[in-house]
Short mmCIF file of the C-alpha atoms (twelve columns), coordinates in Angstrom:
data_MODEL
# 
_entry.id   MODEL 
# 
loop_
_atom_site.group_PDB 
_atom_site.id 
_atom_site.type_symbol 
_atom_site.label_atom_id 
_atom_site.label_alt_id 
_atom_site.label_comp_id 
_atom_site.label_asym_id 
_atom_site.label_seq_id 
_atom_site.Cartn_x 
_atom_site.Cartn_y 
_atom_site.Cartn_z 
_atom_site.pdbx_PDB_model_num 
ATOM 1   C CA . UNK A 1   95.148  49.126 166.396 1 
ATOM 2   C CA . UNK A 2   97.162  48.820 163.455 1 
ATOM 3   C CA . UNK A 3   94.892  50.825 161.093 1 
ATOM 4   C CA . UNK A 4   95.033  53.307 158.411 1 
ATOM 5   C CA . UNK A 5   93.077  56.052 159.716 1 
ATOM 6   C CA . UNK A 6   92.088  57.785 155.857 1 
ATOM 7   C CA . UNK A 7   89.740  60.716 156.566 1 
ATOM 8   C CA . UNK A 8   91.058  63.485 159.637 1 
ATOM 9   C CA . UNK A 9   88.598  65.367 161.687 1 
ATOM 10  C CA . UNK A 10  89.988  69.237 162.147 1 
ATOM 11  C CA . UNK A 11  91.493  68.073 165.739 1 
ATOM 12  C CA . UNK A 12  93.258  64.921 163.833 1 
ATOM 13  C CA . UNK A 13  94.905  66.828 161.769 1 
ATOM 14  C CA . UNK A 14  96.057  69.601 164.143 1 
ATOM 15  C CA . UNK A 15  97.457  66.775 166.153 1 
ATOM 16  C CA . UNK A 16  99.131  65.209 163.440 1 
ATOM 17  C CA . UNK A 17  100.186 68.810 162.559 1 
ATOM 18  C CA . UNK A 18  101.497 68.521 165.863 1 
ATOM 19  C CA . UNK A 19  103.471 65.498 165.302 1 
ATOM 20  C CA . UNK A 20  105.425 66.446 162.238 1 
ATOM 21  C CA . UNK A 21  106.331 69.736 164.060 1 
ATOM 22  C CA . UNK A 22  107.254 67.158 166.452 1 
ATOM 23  C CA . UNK A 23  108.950 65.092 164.229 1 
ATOM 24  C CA . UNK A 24  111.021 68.102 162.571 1 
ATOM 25  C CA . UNK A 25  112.886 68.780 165.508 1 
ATOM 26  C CA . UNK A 26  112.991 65.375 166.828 1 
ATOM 27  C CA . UNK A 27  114.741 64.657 163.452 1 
ATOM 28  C CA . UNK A 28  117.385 67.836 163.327 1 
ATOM 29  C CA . UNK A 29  118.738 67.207 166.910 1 
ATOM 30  C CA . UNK A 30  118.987 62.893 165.869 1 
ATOM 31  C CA . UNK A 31  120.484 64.145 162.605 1 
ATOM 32  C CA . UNK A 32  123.308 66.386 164.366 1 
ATOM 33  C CA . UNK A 33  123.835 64.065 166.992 1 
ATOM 34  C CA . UNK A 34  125.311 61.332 163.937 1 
ATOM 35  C CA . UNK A 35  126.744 63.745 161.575 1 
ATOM 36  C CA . UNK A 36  130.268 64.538 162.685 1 
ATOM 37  C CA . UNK A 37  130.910 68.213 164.071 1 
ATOM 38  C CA . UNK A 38  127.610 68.929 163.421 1 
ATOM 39  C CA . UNK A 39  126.092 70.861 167.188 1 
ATOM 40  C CA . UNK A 40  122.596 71.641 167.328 1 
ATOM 41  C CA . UNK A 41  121.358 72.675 171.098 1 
ATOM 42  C CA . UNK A 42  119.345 70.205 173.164 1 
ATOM 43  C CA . UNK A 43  116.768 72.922 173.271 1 
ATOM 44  C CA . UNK A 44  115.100 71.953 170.322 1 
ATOM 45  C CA . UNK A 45  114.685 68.451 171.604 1 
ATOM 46  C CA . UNK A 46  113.168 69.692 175.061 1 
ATOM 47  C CA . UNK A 47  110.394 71.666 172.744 1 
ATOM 48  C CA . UNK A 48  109.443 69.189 170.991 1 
ATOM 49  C CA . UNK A 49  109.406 67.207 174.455 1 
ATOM 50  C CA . UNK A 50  107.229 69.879 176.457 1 
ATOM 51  C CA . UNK A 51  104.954 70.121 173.171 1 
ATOM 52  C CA . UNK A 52  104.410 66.049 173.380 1 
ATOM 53  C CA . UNK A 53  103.612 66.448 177.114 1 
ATOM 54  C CA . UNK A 54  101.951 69.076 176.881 1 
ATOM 55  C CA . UNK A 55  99.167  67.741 173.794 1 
ATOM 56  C CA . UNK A 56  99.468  64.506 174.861 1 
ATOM 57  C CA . UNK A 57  96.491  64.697 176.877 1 
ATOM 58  C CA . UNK A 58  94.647  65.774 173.283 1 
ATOM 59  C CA . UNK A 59  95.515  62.965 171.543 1 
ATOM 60  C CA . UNK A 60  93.861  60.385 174.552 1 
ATOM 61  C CA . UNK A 61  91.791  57.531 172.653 1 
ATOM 62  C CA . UNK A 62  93.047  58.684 169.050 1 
ATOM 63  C CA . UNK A 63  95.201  56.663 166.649 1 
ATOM 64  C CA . UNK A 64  97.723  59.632 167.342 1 
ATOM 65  C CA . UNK A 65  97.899  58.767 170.946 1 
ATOM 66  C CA . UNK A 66  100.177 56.235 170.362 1 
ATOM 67  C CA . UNK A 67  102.769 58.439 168.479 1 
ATOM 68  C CA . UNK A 68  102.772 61.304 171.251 1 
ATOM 69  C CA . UNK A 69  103.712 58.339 173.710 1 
ATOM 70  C CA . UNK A 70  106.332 56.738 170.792 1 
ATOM 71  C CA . UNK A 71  108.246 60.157 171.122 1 
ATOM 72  C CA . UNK A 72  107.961 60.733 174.562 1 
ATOM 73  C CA . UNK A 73  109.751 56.809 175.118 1 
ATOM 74  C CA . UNK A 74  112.154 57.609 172.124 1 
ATOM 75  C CA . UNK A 75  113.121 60.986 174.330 1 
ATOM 76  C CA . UNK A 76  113.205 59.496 177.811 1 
ATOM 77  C CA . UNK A 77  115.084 56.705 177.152 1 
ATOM 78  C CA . UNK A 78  117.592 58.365 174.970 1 
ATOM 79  C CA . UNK A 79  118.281 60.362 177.573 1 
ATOM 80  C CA . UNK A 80  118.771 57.922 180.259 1 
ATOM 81  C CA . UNK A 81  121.341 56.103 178.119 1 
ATOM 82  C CA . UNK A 82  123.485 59.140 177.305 1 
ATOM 83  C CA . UNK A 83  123.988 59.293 180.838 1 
ATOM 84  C CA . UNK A 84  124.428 55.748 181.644 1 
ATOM 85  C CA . UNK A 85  127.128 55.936 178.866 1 
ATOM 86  C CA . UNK A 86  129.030 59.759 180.239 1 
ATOM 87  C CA . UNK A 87  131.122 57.543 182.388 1 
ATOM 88  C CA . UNK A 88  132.982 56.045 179.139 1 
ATOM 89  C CA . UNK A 89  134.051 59.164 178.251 1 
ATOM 90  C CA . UNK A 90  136.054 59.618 181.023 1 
ATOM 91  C CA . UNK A 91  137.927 55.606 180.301 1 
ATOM 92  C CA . UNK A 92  138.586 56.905 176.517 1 
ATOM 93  C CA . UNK A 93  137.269 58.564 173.849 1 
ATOM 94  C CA . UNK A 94  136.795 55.957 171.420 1 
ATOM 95  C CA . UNK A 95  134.375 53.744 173.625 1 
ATOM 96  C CA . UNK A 96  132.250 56.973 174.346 1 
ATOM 97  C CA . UNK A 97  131.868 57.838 171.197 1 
ATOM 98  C CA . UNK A 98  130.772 54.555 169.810 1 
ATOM 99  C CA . UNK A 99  128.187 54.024 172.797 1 
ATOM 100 C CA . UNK A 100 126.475 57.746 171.643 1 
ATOM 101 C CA . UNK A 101 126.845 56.887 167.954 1 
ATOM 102 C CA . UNK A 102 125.056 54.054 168.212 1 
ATOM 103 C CA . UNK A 103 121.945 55.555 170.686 1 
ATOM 104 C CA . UNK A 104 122.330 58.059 168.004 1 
ATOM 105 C CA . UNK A 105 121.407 55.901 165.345 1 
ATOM 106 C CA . UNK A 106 119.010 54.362 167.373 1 
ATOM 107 C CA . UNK A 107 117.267 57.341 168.300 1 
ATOM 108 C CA . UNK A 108 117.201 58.490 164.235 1 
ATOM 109 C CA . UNK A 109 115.535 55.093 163.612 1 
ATOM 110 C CA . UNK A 110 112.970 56.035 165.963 1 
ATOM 111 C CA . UNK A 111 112.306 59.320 164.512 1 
ATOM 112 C CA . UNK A 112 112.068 58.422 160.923 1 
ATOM 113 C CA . UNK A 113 109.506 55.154 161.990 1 
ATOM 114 C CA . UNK A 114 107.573 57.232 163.710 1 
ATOM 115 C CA . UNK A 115 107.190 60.396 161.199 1 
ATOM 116 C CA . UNK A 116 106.730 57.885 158.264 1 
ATOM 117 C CA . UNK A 117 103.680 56.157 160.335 1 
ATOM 118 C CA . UNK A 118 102.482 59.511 160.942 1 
ATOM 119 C CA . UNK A 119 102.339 60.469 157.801 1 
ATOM 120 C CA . UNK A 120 100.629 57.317 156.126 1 
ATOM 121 C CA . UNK A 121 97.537  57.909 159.409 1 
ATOM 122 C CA . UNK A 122 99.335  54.765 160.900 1 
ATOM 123 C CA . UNK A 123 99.427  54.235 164.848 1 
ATOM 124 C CA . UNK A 124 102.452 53.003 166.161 1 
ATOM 125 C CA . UNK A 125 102.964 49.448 167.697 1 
ATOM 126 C CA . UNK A 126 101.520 49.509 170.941 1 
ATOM 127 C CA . UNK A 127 104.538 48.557 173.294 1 
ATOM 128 C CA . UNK A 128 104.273 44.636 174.822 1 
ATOM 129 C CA . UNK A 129 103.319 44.751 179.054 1 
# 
């Protein structure tokens, strides 16, 4: 399911539409989060989460489908390390810091694979079981 989808029906390209909306805000909270002193609010990351939940459903059986589920993974589990990684914050600064620089980084690779696939009509990699 690796193929270039070339011509978009009306609903594939409000989807992808969608996506780089999506994307956008995706990619201003990951930027933030690695630029130093830079503070966006997490409520532009919980958008962009309730839009992907709530269109995901739209996207069922389309190449797309597999980039509403890409940042709905990307968002889950970058939240579930964050708070895996509070408690070294409270040992020392330095080793919290590095632990959410590097999900940071992480998280902005996901983001920028994703929105480049998106916009070259590429699904993304279809996780293994």
């Amino acid at each position: 399911m690796n193929d270039v989808v070339t011509k978009l029906s009306d609903s594939e390209q409000s989807l992808k539409n969608i996506g780089h909306i999506s994307y956008a805000l995706h990619a201003i909270v990951a930027v933030a989060a690695v630029v130093p002193g830079a503070q966006v609010t997490p409520v532009l990351l919980i958008v962009a989460f309730i839009l992907d939940l709530v269109k995901k459903d739209d996207a069922a059986g389309t190449w797309q489908e597999s980039h509403f589920r890409w940042r709905i993974r990307s968002v889950i589990w970058a939240a579930v390390l964050y708070i895996v990684t509070v408690p070294l914050w409270f040992l020392l600064f330095l080793p919290g810091w590095i632990a959410w620089v590097i999900i940071s980084i992480w998280f902005l690779y996901r983001v920028v694979r994703g929105w480049v696939n998106l916009n070259s009509n590429t699904p993304m990699p279809v996780p293994a079981p």
